[in-house]
C-alpha positions as CSV (number, residue, x, y, z in Angstrom):
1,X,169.8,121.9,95.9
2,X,166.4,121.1,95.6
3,X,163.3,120.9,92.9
4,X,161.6,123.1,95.4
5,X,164.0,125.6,95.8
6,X,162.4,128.1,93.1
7,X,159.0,127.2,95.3
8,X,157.4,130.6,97.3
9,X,157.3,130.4,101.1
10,X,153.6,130.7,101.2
11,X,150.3,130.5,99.1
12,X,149.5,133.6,99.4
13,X,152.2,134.5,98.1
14,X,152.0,133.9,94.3
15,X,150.7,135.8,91.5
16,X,147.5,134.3,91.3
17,X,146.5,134.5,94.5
18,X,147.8,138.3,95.0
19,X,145.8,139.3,92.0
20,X,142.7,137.3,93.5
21,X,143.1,139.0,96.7
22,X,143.9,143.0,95.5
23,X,140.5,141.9,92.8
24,X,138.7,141.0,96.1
25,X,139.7,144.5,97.9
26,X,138.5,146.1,94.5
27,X,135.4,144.6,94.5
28,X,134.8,145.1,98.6
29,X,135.9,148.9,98.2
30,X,133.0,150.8,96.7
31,X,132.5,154.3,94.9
32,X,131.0,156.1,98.0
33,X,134.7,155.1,99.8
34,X,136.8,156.4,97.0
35,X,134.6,159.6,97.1
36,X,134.6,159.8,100.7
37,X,138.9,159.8,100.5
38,X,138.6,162.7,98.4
39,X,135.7,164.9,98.9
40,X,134.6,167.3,96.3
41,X,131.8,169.6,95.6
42,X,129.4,168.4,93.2
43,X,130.0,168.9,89.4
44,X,127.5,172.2,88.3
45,X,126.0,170.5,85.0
46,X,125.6,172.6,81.8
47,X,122.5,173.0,80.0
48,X,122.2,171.5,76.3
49,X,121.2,174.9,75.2
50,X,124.5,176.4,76.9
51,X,126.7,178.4,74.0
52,X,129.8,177.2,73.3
53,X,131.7,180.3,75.1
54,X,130.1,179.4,78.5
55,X,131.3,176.1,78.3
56,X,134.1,177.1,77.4
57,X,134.4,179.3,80.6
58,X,132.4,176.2,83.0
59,X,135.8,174.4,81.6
60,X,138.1,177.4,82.8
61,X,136.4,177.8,86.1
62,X,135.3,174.5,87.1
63,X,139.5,172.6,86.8
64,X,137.3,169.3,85.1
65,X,138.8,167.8,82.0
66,X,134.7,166.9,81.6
67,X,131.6,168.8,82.2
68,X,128.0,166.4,82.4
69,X,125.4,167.7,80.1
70,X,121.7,167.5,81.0
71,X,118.3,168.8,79.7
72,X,115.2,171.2,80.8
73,X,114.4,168.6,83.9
74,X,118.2,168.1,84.7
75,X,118.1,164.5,83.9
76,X,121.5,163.9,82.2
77,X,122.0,163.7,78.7
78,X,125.6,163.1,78.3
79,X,129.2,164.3,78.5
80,X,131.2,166.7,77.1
81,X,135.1,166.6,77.2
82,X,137.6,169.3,77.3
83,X,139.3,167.4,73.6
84,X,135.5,167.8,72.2
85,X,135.6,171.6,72.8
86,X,139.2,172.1,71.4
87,X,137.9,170.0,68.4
88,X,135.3,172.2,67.9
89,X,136.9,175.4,68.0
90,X,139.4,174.1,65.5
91,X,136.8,172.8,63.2
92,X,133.7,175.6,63.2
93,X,136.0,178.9,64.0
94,X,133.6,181.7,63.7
95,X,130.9,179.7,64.2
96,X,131.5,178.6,67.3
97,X,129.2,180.8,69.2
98,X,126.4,179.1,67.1
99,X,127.3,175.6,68.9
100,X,125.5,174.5,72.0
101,X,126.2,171.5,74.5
102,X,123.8,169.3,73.0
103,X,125.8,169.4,69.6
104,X,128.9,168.3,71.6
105,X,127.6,166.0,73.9
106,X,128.9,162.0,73.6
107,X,127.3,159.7,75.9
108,X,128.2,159.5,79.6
109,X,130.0,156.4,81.3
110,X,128.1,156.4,84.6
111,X,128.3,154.5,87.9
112,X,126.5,154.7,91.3
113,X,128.5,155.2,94.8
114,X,127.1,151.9,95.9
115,X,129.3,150.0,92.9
116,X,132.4,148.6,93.9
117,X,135.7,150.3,92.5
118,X,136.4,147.0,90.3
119,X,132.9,148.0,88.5
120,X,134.2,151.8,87.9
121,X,138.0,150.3,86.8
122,X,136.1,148.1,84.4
123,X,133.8,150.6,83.0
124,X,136.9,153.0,82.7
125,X,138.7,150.4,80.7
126,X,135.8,148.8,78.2
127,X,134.8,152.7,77.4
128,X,138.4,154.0,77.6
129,X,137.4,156.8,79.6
130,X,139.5,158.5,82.3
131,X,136.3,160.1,84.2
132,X,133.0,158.4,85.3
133,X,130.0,160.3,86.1
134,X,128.5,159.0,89.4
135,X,125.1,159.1,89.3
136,X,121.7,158.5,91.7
137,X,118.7,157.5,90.9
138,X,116.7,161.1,92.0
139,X,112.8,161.3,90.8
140,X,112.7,159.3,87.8
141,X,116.1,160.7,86.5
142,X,120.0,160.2,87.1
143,X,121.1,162.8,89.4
144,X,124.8,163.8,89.2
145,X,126.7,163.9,92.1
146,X,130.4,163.5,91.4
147,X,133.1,162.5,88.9
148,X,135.3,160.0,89.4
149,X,138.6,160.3,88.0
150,X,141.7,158.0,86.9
151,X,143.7,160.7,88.3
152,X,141.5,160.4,92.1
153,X,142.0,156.9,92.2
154,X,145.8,156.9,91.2
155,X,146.2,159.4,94.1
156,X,144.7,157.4,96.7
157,X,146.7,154.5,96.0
158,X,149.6,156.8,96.0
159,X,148.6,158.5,99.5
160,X,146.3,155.1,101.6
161,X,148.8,152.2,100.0
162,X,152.4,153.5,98.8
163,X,152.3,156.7,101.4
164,X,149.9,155.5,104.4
165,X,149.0,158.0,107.0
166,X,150.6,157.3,110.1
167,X,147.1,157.2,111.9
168,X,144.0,155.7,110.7
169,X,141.4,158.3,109.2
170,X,138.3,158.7,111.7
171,X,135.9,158.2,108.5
172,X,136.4,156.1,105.4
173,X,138.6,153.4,104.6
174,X,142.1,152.9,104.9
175,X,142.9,151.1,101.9
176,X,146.3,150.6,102.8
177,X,145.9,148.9,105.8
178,X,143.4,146.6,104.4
179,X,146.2,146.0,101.6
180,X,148.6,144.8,104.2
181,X,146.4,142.7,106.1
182,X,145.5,141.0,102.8
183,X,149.2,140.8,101.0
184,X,151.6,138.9,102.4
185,X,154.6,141.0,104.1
186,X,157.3,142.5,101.9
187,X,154.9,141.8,98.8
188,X,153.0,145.4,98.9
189,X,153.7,147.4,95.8
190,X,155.8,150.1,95.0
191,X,156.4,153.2,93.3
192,X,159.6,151.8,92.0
193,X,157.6,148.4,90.3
């Protein structure tokens, strides 16, 4: 036995350094990459003077858990969750047709697709928000052009790190591979912990 039998074969292979490194591939790894792993249509934005039952039937149509909010020149306004509208079905009852997206509006968590993913995971945390609204700047005003989900980001980790594709996608990033070249071997994370 020796004092340095507890010690880790390399460096690179300690704590420290592993979080350094996967914050490095965070910040290296921008919005427009994440987007680009799972494309989607724009979000349609709702009108501030939408009615409550369209919204309601954006939510039903559209599968979003949030719907962005903007005014007469499309420049956004804000956000409106799925909770928001439950809350205020429960809370006005017949007067719920009287209720427009302005009313229910809170304000949106943006980013751009040129900010790295360790911006967006920030901005998801200090805001507690599950969704961002990705934004660019378009004539004077924030343009939306996707939303960014806790849930996309869980499932490209799940499919480009724990599940890699056998062969490397033609465009984008393969965040999986760039995890292994930066982890040491047998240190890559699992589903299991």
């Amino acid at each position: 036995h020796t004092i340095y039998e507890k010690q880790l074969p390399a460096r690179a292979s300690s704590p420290t350094h592993q979080r350094q490194i996967i914050r490095t591939l965070l910040e290296r790894t921008t919005v427009k990459d994440i987007l680009a792993l799972r494309p989607s249509p724009a979000p349609e934005p709702v009108n501030e003077r939408t009615q409550l039952p369209v919204v309601i039937e954006r939510f039903a149509a559209s599968g979003q858990t949030c719907l962005p909010v903007v005014d007469g020149t499309d420049a956004l306004v804000g956000v409106i969750s799925f909770q928001t509208v439950q809350q205020a079905l429960g809370n006005r009852g017949a007067l719920a047709n009287l209720v427009v997206a302005r009313e229910l509006a809170m304000p949106a968590v943006t980013v751009t697709s040129d900010q790295s993913l360790y911006s967006a995971l920030t901005k998801m945390s200090q805001f507690d928000s599950k969704e961002l609204i990705v934004v660019e700047p378009a004539d004077g005003k924030s343009k939306v052009v996707a939303i960014l989900t806790s849930g996309d980001i869980n499932a490209i980790y799940d499919e480009q790190i724990l599940n890699p594709p056998q062969q490397e996608p033609s465009t984008g990033i393969a965040l999986g591979q760039a995890f292994k070249r930066w982890l040491p071997k047998g240190r890559l994370p699992t589903k299991e912990g």
